[in-house]
C-alpha positions, 0 to 999 in steps of 0.5 A, a space after each residue: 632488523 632494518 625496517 625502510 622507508 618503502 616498508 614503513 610506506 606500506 604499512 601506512 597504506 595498508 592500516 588507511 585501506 583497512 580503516 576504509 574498509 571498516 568505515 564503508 562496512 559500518 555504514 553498510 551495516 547501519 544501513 541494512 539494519 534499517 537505523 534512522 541515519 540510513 535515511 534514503 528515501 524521501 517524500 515531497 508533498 505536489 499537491 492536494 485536494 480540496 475538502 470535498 471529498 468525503 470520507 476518502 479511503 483509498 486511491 487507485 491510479 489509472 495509467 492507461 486513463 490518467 486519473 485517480 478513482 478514490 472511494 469515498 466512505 461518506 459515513 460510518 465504515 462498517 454500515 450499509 447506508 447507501 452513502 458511499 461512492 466512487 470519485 474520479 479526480 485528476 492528476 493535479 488534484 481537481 475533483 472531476 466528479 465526487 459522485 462517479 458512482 453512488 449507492 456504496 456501502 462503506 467502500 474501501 479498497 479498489 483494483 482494476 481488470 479488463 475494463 471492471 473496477 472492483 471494490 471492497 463494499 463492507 460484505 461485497 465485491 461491486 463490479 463496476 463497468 467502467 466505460 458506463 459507470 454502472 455496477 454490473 455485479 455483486 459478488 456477496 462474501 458469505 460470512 464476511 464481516 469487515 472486506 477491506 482491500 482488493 487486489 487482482 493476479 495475472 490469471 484473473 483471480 481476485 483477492 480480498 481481505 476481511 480485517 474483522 474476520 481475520 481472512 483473505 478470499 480468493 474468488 475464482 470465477 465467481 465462486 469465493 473460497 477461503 485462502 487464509 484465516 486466523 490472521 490478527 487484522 489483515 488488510 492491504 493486499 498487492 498481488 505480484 507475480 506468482 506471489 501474494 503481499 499481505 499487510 496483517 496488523 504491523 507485519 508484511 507478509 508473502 504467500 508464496 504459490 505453494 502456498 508457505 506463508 513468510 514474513 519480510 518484516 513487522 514492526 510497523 504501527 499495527 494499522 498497516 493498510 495500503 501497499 504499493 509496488 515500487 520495484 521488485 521486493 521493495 514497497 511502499 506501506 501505509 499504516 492508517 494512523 498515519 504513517 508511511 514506510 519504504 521497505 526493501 527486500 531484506 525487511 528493513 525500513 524508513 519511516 517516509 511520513 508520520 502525521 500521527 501527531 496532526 492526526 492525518 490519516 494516511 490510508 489505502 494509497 495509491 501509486 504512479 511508478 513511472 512517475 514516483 508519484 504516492 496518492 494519500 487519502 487522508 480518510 477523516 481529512 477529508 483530501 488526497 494528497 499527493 507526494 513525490 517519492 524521492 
C-alpha cells in the first residue's frame, strides 16, 4: 500500500489536533475540579481602618448611601451588656461615627429593607430607622440562644440564623416560626430570589421555595460565616477563622485569602458588586479591610 505525502500530512494534523484537545480537556478538568493550579480569582488588599473599632463582626454595604454600616460587638459575644454598637465608616476606610447607634448587646449580622436596618442582637431582631439612628422595634426570638446573621427577600420576610440553637427563623410580619433546625452550627445567610443560602458549619447549602434543601458544596474550614453575591450561583464566603473562598455554581472552590497563621479573623463580609469590592471585619483585629476582587 502506497501511503503519500498528503496522507502522511493528514496524519500529523489529526494526531496535533487530538493531542490539543486532550491538553484543553485536562486543563478544564483541573479546573473544574476546583485543584490549586486553576487559580482565577484573586483578592487585592485597597485599605484599612484604623484600630478603633471595637469588636467588628460584620459589614453591610449601602449602595444607595455609599457607606458601610459595621457592627460592633465591644465585648463578650454571646452577653447582653449594652456595649455594642452599630459604626458607619466610609468607603475609603475613615470611621465617621463608631457610635451611630449604641445600647447592642453583642450585634452581629445586618440587612437592609425600605429605609430599616436589622440586625442580629444576641436573642433579637433590632429595628433600626435609619434616617434618625433610632431603634424603633425589637423583635425577641423565643428560645434563641446565639442569633447570628440576617438577611431579607423580596416579599419582605426576614431570615436569621441561630448558630447554637441550630435554626434558621423565618419572620413574617412580625410574627417568628421555625424554618429549619437540627443543623450543625448555621450562620450566614444571603436570600437570592426564590432561594435561601445558608452557611452551615463548612458546607453552602440552598433552600429551595418547595423547601428541598441541597448542598453546593462543603469542605470549607467549619467557621463559614459570611456570604455574598458575586454573580448568579457564584459567592464569596467568609470562614471567621480567617479564610475567604470564591464558589461557582458547580460547587467547586479557591481559597481567596487564609490569614489563619497571623491569626486575622475574616468575619461577616460585606460586598460592593458594581465595584468588585469585599469589606472584612477582622472581629479581635479590631478594623476592616477592604480587598478588590480581581
Amino acid at each position: 500500500m502506497e501511503v503519500t505525502g498528503l496522507a502522511i500530512q493528514e496524519t500529523y494534523y489529526f494526531c496535533t489536533t487530538m493531542r490539543k484537545l486532550f491538553i484543553v480537556t485536562l486543563y478544564a478538568c483541573i479546573f473544574f475540579t476546583g485543584n490549586s493550579y486553576a487559580q482565577v480569582h484573586s483578592l487585592v488588599k485597597l485599605w484599612e481602618t484604623d484600630t478603633l473599632l471595637r469588636t467588628p463582626e460584620s459589614v453591610l454595604y449601602d449602595a444607595k448611601e455609599k457607606i458601610l454600616y459595621v457592627s460592633e460587638i465591644d465585648g463578650v459575644p454571646n452577653e447582653k451588656d449594652g456595649k455594642g454598637a452599630i459604626a458607619k465608616v466610609s468607603l475609603d476606610g475613615k470611621i465617621i461615627n463608631a457610635n451611630w447607634v449604641t445600647g447592642l448587646n453583642a450585634p452581629k449580622g445586618m440587612a437592609m429593607y425600605k429605609g430599616k436596618l436589622y440586625v442580629a442582637d444576641l436573642t433579637e431582631i433590632v429595628v433600626i430607622d435609619m434616617d434618625n439612628a433610632k431603634i424603633i422595634q425589637r423583635i425577641p426570638i423565643e428560645g434563641s440562644v446565639f442569633l447570628n446573621d440576617v438577611t431579607i427577600d423580596k416579599e419582605g420576610f426576614v431570615y436569621v440564623s441561630d448558630t447554637r440553637n441550630f435554626k434558621v427563623y423565618r419572620i413574617e410580619k412580625g410574627f417568628v416560626v421555625t424554618l429549619l433546625q437540627n443543623l450543625q452550627g448555621p450562620n450566614g445567610l444571603l436570600a437570592v430570589g426564590d432561594e435561601l443560602l445558608i452557611l452551615d458549619k463548612g458546607a453552602l447549602q440552598k433552600m429551595l421555595i418547595s423547601g428541598s434543601v441541597t448542598n453546593v458544596t462543603d469542605g470549607m474550614d467549619p467557621t463559614t460565616d459570611g456570604i455574598e453575591l458575586v454573580k448568579k450561583n457564584e459567592y464569596i464566603v467568609s470562614a471567621w477563622n480567617g479564610v475567604i473562598y470564591y464558589i461557582y455554581a458547580n460547587g467547586s472552590k479557591e481559597t481567596l485569602l487564609d490569614t489563619r497563621a497571623q491569626k486575622i479573623n475574616t468575619a461577616d463580609i460585606g460586598y460592593d458588586a458594581k465595584n468588585r469590592i469585599v469589606y472584612v471585619p477582622t472581629f479581635y483585629n479590631n478594623r476592616v479591610i477592604a480587598y478588590e476582587l480581581k
